[in-house]
C-alpha angles and dihedrals in degrees: 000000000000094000093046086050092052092050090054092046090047117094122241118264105250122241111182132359119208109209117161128196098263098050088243115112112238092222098061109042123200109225102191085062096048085045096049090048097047088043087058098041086057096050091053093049090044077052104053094043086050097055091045084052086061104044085045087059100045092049076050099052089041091055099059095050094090128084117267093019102073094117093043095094086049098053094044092048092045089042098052119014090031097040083205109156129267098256094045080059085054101050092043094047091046092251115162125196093247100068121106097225112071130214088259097045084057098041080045093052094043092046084052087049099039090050097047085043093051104023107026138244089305094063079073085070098058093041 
């Protein structure tokens, strides 16, 4: 009886011992953890898109400072954040059909001015 009540006492002799990296078992995930670093990587993300946003509108708002180019930021933003049609972007920047210059030759010229202005002179080689 003494020696049956030792043996169960007694601890079990230990096999294996998982013990990641990290200190947290595999088996068994934290999800707080998971959530707060996703949660993080996605801030950062929502941080840096924002900041090229910004850097996007103000490249907008300096191409259509020149003479000639004031409806270029509007073209551009119709043609492609709006997805209106080509002749929509006419009738709202005053185009008429007699012009010489087409829709597509001014959204042509303000993608040109837009790219050098974001990108640099080297943009002009991928165009």
């Amino acid at each position: 009886m003494i020696s049956k009540l030792k043996r169960q006492g007694a601890p079990n002799v230990i096999s294996a011992v998982n013990v990641d990296v990290t200190g947290i078992h595999a088996s068994k995930p934290v999800n707080t953890l998971n959530q707060m670093y996703q949660l993080q990587k996605w801030q950062e993300m929502k941080d840096r898109t924002q900041t090229e946003i910004d850097k996007i509108e103000e490249e907008l708002n300096g191409i259509c400072q020149t003479q000639g180019c004031e409806m270029y930021r509007d073209v551009l933003f119709m043609w492609y954040v709006e997805r209106k049609d080509k002749d929509d972007i006419a009738v709202a920047i005053g185009y008429s059909e007699t012009s010489r210059s087409s829709i597509y030759d001014i959204r042509n010229k303000a993608i040109r001015k837009f790219s050098v202005a974001l990108f640099g002179i080297e943009a002009l080689k991928a165009i």
